[in-house]
N, C-alpha and C positions, 0 to 999 in steps of 0.2 A: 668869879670873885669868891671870895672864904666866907663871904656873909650867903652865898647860894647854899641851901643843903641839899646838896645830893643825896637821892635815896634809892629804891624799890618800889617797883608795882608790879601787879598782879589783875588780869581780866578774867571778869565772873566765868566765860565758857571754860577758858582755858585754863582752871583752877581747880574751878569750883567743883565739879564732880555730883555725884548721890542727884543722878535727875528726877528723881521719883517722891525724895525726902520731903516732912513735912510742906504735904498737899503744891507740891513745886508742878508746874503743868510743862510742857514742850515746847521748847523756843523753838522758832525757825530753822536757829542751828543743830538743835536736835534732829529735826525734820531731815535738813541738808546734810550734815556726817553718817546718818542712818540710811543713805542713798546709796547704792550700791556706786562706787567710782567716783565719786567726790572727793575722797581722800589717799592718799599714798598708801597702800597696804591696807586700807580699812580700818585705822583705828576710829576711835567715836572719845564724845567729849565726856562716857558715862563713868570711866573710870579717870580720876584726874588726880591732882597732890589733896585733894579732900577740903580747902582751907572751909568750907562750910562745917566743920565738924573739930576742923585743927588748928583753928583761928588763936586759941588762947598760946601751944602750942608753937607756932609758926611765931608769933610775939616776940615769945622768949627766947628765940632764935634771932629774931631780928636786931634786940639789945645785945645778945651777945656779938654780935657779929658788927656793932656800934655802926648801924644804920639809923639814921635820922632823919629820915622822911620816909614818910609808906601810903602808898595811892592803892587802893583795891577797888573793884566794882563786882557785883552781886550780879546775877541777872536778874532781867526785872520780870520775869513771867515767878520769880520765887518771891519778890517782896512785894507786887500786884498778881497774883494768879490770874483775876477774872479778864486781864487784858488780852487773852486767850481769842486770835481773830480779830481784833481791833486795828484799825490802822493809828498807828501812834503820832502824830504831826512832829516832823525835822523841825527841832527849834533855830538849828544854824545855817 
């Protein structure tokens, strides 16, 4: 329908990049890409489009580009650190 907005997203691994940046700890997925054969060719999630650092940046891209709606997620070992080892309970 025209009243939908279609937009963009963006998932925290697959973005996010800088794994080490303010006091950010090691996700799973860090653990798992950093495995030798987990991944096609080996790449890893440590180099990524940066939006933790390009976020204002990536914005202003997105207006010009007359997107109207934008869904991103963080990872959460960077906006909780200490859940480092925790088992997190599936709310779904």
């Amino acid at each position: 329908p025209s009243r939908f907005p279609a937009g963009n997203l963006a998932v925290g691994y697959q973005i996010e990049g800088l794994p080490a940046v303010d006091g950010r700890l090691p996700s799973i997925w860090d653990s798992f890409n950093h495995t030798l054969g987990k991944s096609k060719d080996g790449p890893t999630g440590s180099i990524a489009t940066e939006l933790y650092v390009r976020w204002k940046e990536d914005i202003v891209l997105l207006r010009a580009y007359g997107v109207k709606a934008y869904r991103f997620s963080e990872i959460l070992v960077r906006i909780i650190p200490h859940l480092e080892g925790i088992h997190v309970k599936r709310l779904v």
